[in-house]
N, C-alpha and C positions, 0 to 999 in steps of 0.2 A: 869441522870447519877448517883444520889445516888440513896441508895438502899430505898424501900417501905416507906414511913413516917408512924407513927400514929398520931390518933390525939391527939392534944393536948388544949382542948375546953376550958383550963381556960387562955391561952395566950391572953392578951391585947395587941389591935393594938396601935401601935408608933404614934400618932397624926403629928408628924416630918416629917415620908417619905416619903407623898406623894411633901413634900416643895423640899425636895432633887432631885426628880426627877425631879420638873420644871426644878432644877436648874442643871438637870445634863450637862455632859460636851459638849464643841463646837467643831466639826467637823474642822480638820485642811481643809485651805483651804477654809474657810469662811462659810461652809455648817452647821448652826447653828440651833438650836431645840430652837423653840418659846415655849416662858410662856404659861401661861394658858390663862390670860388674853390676848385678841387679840380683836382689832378692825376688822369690816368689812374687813376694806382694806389688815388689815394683813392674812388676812383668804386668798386673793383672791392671796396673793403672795406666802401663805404658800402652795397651791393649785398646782401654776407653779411649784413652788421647787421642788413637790413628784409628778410631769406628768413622766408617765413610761416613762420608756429606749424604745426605736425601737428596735426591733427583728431585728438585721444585718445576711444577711446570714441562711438564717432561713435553707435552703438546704445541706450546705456544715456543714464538718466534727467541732468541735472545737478543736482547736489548746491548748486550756488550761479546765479545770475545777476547778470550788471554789463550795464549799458545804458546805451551812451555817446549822449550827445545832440549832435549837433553844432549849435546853434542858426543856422538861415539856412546851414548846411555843404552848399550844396550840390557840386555836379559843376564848373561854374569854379572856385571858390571854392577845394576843395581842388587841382583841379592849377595854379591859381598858387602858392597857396601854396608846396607841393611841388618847382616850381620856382627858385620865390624861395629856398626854405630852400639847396636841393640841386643846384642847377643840373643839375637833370636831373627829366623826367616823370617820375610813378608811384612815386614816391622815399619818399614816404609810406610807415607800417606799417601806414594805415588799409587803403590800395593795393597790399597783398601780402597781408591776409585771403582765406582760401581760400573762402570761401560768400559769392557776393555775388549780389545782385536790384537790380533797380532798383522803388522804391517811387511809386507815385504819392500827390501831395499833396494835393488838392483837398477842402475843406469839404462840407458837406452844402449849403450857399447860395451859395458862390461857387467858381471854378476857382482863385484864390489864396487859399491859407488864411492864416490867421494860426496862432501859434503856442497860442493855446490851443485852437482846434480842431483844430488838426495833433497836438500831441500828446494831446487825449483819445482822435484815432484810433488812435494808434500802444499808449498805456495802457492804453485801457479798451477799444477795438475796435469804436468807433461814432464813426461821420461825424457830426456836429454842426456847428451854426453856428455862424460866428466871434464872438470874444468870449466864449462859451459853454466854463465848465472842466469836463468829466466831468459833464455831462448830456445831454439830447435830448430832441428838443421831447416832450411829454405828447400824447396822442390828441384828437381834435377838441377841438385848442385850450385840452387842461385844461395843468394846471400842468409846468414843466420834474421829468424821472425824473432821479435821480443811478443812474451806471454804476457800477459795481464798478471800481478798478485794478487793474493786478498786482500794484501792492503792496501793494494791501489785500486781494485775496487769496493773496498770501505770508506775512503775517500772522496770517491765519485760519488757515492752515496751517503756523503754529509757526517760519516761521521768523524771522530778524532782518532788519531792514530801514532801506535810508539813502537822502536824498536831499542831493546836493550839488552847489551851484550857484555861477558867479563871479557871478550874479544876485540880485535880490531872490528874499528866498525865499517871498515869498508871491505874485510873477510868475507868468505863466501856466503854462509848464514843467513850473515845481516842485508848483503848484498842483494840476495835473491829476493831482498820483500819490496825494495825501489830502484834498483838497477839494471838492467839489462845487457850483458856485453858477453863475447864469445870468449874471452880468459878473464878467470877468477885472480889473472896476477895481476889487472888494468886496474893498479888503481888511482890512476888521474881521472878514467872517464867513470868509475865507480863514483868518484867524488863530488863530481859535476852537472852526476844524475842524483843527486844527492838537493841538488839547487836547482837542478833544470831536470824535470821528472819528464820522461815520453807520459806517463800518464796521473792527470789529477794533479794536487798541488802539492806533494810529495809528505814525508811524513812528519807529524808536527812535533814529537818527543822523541830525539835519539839519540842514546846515550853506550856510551864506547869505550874502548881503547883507540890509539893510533893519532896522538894529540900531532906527533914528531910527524908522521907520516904526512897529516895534514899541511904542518906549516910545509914542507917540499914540494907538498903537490900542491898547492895554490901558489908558492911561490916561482912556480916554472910560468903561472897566466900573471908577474907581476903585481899579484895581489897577496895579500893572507888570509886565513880561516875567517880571521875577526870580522874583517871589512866582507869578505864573501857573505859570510852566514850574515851579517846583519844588514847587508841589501838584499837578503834572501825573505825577512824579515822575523829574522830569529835571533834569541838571544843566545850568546855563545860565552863559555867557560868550561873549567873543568870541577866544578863544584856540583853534585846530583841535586843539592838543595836547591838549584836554582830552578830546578822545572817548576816548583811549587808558586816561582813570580813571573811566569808568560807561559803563555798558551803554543807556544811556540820556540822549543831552546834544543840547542843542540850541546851536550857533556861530552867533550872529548877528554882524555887521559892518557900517562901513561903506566900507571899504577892503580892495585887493586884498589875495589871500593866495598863499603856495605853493601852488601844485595837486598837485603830485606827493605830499609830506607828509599835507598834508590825504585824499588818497584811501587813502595807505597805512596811516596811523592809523584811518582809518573802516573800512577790512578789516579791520586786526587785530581790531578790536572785534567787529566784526560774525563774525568767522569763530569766532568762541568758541561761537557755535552750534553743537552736533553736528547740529542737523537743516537746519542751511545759511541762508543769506540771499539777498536780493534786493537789488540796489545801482544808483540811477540817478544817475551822473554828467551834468548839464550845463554846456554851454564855449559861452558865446557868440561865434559868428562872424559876426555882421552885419559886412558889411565898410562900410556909412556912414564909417567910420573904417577906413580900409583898413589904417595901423598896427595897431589892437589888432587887428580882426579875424581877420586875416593871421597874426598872432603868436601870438592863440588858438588855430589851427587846429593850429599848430607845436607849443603844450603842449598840447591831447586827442592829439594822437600821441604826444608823448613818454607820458604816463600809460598810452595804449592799450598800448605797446609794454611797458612795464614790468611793467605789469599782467598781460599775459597770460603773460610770461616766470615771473612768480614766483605767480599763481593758484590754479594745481595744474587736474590735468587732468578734475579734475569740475567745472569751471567755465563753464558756456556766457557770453560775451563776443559784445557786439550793439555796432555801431555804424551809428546812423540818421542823417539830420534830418529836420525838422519840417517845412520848408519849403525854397526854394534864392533867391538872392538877385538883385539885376542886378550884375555884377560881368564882364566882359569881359576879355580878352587878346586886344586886335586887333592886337599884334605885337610886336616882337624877334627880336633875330639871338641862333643860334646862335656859341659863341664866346665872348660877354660876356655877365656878370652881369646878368641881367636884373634886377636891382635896381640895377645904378650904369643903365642904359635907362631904367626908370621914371623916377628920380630925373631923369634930362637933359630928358627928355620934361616934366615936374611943374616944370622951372625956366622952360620956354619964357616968353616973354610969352604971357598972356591965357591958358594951362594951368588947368585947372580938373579935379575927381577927374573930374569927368562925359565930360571931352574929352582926355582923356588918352590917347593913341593906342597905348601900349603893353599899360595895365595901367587901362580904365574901370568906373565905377562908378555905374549909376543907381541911385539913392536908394530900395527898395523892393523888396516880394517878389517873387520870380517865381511859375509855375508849373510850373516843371520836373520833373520825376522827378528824382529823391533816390537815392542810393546806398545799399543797406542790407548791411552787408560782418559775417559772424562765423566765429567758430571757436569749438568747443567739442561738449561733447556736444549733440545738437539742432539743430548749425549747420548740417547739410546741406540744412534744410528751405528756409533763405535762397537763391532762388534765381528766375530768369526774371524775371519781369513781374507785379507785384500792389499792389493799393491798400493803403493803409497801416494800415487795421483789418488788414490780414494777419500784420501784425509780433505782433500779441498773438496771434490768434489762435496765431503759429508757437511763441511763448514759451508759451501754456496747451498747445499737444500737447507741446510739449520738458517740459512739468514735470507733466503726465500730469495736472492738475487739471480737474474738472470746471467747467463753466463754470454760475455760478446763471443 
């Protein structure tokens, strides 16, 4: 979701984050992320915990969709993680979905994308150029076309609809699921299509960063967020508990929040539809900050995991990303916590994230294929080798809608 990094080769890694992540937070619910340190025995139970979900329904239509976004999540990315958390590969519940592919990432103009062309591919199911939200170029040269999303035709088709991000919410991302505009840095007319949708009646649960951003950008039409969003007929704050009292609320912030909470309140809401909803979750995991990123990757598992336990089994459940990152594991022993390694490695003299021999980090996207892993009705389709318009294309056959 942010834009290109460079690098920066003289940043020294934090000895600290990888401790933070053991210690990150526990799964309401009792579904808690084990230390590093684990006995046999704990292996063998951490092992049950992350046994996939059963594919229910593998034939019939789903009644709901969640679409976890792993922002920069790619294939290093989660199995350091993974190991960091669990001292053990594969340890993840992203890494026990039964229907997995590998996605290719590449722009319509370059082999690395960025993340707003990565995900108009993966939303709207067209390769575009970076910086470009959910459009493509226009024919000899005329003007940029806005694409349809999925979740604006989930909307068109009656059902309810959320987006939630630990990002700004008018970032490229979240941008790409009700926006349309040819720079991911617009964000007055990001905001506007926010209230005034080219298509459907935009989406009804969307919860963000970018509280500050908001009041600027409505204060340039003489208005504020409050007064817009609530002739929009939405209820507005920065509190996630509030989706649970309307059908309709937009969460801006500018500070982190629960993730687990906030996605479980945005279901209940959204699940009041009897004709079902659409719901994209995004977690950024740029690891440029290997603490947060790392520890992101740890809460979209813990939510993935929670989520698909308590769903119900007409739920088809997707987890992508956009793009994958430079993020390395050139080594560690078996035996010890690879997070007290890192940390020794990160005290060295002259230690920097970039030269860090255990657990590196260059500053910037890659072009990797990406892991696309689901369960659910529809999830079989998730499978082999395909470009990342495929991901919609897979979500329009699972929900049987014609494509305009």
């Amino acid at each position: 979701m942010t834009t290109m990094r460079t690098r920066r080769p003289g940043r020294r890694a934090s000895p600290g984050w990888a401790t933070c992540l053991i210690a990150a937070s526990v799964l309401a619910g009792g579904s808690g992320m084990a230390t590093a340190r684990g006995t046999s025995a704990r292996h063998a139970a951490r092992t049950a915990s992350v046994t996939a979900p059963v594919t229910a329904n593998a034939g019939s239509r789903p009644r709901n969709v969640i679409i976890f976004l792993g922002d920069a999540g790619g294939l290093p990315t989660l199995g350091a993680a993974a190991i960091l958390a669990h001292d053990r590969p594969q340890s993840l519940f992203i890494q026990s979905m039964p229907h997995v592919g590998l996605s290719d990432t590449s722009s319509r103009n370059r082999w690395v994308t960025d993340s707003a062309a990565g995900m108009t591919a993966i939303i709207a199911g067209h390769k575009t150029d970076n910086g470009v939200v959910s459009m493509i170029p226009g024919t000899a040269g005329g003007a940029p076309v806005p694409v349809k999303s999925f979740i604006e035709y989930a909307g068109q088709h009656g059902l309810s609809t959320g987006v939630v991000t630990n990002m700004p919410i008018w970032d490229a991302t979240p941008a790409a699921c009700f926006a349309h505009v040819p720079s991911r840095k617009d964000k007055d007319a990001i905001f506007a299509q926010m209230l005034a949708p080219r298509f459907g009646k935009g989406v009804d649960i969307l919860i963000g960063k970018g509280r500050k951003d908001a009041d600027a950008s409505f204060a340039k039409g003489g208005t504020t967020p409050e007064r817009a969003f609530a002739a929009a007929g939405y209820r507005y704050g920065d509190d996630p508990a509030l989706v649970r009292q309307a059908a309709r609320a937009a969460v801006l912030r500018d500070t982190d929040f629960a993730p687990l909470p906030a996605v479980e309140a945005t279901i209940g809401q959204l699940a009041r539809n009897p004709r079902g909803y659409v719901l994209m979750v995004e977690w950024d995991m740029h690891t440029d900050d290997p603490q947060a990123g790392l520890r992101h990757v740890v809460e979209m598992d813990d939510m993935i995991r929670r989520v698909a336990a308590v769903a119900g089994k007409d739920t088809l459940i997707l987890f992508t990303a956009d793009h994958s990152f430079g993020l390395r594991m050139g080594g560690g022993s078996r035996g010890t916590p690879l997070a007290t390694q890192f940390a020794a490695a990160a005290a060295a003299p002259g230690a920097t994230i970039v030269n860090n021999p255990v657990i590196g980090v260059e500053d910037g996207h890659t072009g990797d294929d990406v892991i696309a892993a689901a369960t659910g009705p529809g999830a079989a389709q998730v499978h082999g080798f395909f470009p990342n318009t495929h991901i919609f294309d897979m979500l329009m056959t699972a929900t049987g809608w014609p494509r305009d």
